[in-house]
C-alpha positions as CSV (number, residue, x, y, z in Angstrom):
1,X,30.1,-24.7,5.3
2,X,28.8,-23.2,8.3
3,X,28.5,-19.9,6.6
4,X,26.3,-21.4,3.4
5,X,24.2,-22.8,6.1
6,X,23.9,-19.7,7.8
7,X,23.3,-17.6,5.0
8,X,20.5,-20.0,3.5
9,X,18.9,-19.5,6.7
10,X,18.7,-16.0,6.8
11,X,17.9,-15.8,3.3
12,X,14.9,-18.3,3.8
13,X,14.0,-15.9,6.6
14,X,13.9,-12.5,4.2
15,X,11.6,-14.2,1.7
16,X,9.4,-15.5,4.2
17,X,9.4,-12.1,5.5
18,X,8.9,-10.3,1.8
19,X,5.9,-12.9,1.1
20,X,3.7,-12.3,4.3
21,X,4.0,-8.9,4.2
22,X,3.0,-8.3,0.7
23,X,0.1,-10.5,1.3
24,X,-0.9,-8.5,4.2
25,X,-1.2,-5.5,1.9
26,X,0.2,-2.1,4.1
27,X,-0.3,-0.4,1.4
28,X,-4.1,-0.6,1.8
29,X,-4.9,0.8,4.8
30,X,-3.1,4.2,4.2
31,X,-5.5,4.3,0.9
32,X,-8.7,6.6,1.5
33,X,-12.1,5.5,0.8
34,X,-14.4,7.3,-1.4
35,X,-17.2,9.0,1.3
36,X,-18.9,11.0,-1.8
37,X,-19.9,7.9,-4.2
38,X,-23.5,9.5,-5.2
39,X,-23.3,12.9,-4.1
40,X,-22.1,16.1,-6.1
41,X,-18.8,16.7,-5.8
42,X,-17.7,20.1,-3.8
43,X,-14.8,22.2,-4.9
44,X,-13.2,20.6,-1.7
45,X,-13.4,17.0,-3.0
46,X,-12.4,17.8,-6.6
47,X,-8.8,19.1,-5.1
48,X,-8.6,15.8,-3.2
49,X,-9.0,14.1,-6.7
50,X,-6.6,16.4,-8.5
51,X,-9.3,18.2,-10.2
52,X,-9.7,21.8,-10.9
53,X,-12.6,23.1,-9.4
54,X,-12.4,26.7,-11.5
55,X,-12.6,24.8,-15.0
């Protein structure tokens, strides 16, 4: 019995863990913003967007 108990526990723990850090969102502040919104894009910021600047 004690080891259901402790296993719900930790269990509990991992979802609440899961839960606020996917609301957080980590995954957004590695993400770059775009600095060239209304500007001509250079040959420099086509390669950051996968583009090929010699076509």
């Amino acid at each position: 019995m004690r080891e259901l108990v402790i296993l719900l526990i930790t269990a509990v723990v991992i979802v609440y863990l899961i839960f606020r850090i996917s609301k957080r969102g980590i995954s957004k502040k590695y993400e770059r913003k775009s600095s060239t919104q209304g500007r001509p894009k250079s040959a420099w910021n086509s390669l950051d967007e996968g583009i090929d600047p010699t076509q």
